[in-house]
C-alpha positions in Angstrom: -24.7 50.7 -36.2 -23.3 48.2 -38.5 -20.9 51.4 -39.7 -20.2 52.5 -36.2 -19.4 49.0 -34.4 -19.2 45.9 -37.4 -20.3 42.8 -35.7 -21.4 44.4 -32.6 -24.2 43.3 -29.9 -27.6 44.2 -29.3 -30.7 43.8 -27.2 -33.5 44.6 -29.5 -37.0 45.2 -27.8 -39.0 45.5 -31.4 -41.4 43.3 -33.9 -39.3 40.5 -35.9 -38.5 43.0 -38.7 -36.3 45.4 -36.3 -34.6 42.5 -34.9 -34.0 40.1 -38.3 -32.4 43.6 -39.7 -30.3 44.2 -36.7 -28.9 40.4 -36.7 -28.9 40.4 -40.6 -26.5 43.5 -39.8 -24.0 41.1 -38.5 -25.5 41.5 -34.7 -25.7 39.2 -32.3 -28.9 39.6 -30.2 -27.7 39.8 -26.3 -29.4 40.6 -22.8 -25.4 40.4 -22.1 -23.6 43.7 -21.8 -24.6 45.0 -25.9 -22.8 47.9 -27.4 -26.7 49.3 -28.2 -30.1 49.2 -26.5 -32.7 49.3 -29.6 -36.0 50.2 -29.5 -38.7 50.0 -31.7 -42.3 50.1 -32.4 -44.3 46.8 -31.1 -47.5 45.9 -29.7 -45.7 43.4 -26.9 -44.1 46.3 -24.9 -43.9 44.3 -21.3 -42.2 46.2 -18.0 -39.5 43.7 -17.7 -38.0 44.3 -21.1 -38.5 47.5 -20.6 -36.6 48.1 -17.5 -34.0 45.7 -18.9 -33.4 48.1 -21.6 -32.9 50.7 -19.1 -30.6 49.1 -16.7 -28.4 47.8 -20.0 -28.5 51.8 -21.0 -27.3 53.1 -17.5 -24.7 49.8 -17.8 -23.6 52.1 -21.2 -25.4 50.8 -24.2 -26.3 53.3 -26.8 -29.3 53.8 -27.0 -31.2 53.9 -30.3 -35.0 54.1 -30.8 -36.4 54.1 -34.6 -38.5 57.1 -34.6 -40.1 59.7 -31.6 -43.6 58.9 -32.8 -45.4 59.4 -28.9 -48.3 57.5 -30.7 -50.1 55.4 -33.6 -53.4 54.7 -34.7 -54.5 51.4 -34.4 -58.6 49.9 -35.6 -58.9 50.3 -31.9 -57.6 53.6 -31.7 -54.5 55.4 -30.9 -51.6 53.8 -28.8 -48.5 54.6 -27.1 -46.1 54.2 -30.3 -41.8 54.3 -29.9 -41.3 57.6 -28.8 -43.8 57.6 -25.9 -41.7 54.3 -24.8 -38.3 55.8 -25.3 -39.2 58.9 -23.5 -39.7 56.3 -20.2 -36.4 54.5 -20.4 -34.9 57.9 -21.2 -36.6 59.5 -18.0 -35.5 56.3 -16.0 -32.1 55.8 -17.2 -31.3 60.1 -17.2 -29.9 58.6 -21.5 -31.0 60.3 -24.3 -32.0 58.3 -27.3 -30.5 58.6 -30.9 -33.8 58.5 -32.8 -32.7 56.5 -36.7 -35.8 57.0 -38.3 -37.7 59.4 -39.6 -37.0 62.7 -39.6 -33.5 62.5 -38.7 -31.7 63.6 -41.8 -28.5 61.1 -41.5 -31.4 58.3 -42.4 -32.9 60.6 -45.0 -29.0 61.2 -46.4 -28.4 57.2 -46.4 -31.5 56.2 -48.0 -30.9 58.9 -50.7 -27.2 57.6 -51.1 -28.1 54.0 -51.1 -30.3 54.7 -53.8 -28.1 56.9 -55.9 -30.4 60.1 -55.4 -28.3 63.4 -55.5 -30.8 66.9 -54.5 -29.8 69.8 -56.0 -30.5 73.3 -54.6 -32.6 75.6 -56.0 -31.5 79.4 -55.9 
């Protein structure tokens, strides 16, 4: 994001650790017509956040969603995890969502560069 759109907007529906890395990204957090829509894993989901994020999607946010996980164990037992809640707004807003975590290989790439790790092939 930061690469795409420097000091862009966001509304962030996520734990504090999505959202302190989005605004330490130079973000500002806004309900207010952001250039992305991010979604991430939480145990706070609530249905007006929720259908926020898909009205500010239809409005033209990008939509990004940190992994497709449908579910994740909890000592409780499983629960609907980021994917499961992207595949509602992205049923209710007709917008797919750019997943940035795991496995998309752009993240995998970054990490790798970041960290100075070149793969070789093997033949």
């Amino acid at each position: 994001m930061k690469r795409q759109k420097p000091e862009g907007t966001a509304f962030v529906i996520g734990e504090s650790g999505l959202t302190e890395a989005v605004h330490n990204a130079g973000y500002i957090l806004t309900d207010i017509d952001p250039d992305y829509m991010v979604l991430g894993e939480t145990f706070m989901y609530n249905f007006e956040q929720i259908t926020k994020g898909v009205r500010l999607v239809m409005q033209g946010a990008h939509f990004i969603a940190t992994n497709p996980d449908p579910n994740g164990p909890t000592d409780r037992g499983i629960v609907p995890a980021c994917g499961a809640m992207a595949a509602l707004i992205e049923k209710a807003s007709g917008k797919s969502p750019f997943f940035i975590g795991k496995p998309n290989p752009l993240m995998l790439r970054t990490a790798l560069s970041y960290l100075g790790v070149h793969l070789r092939m093997r033949s």
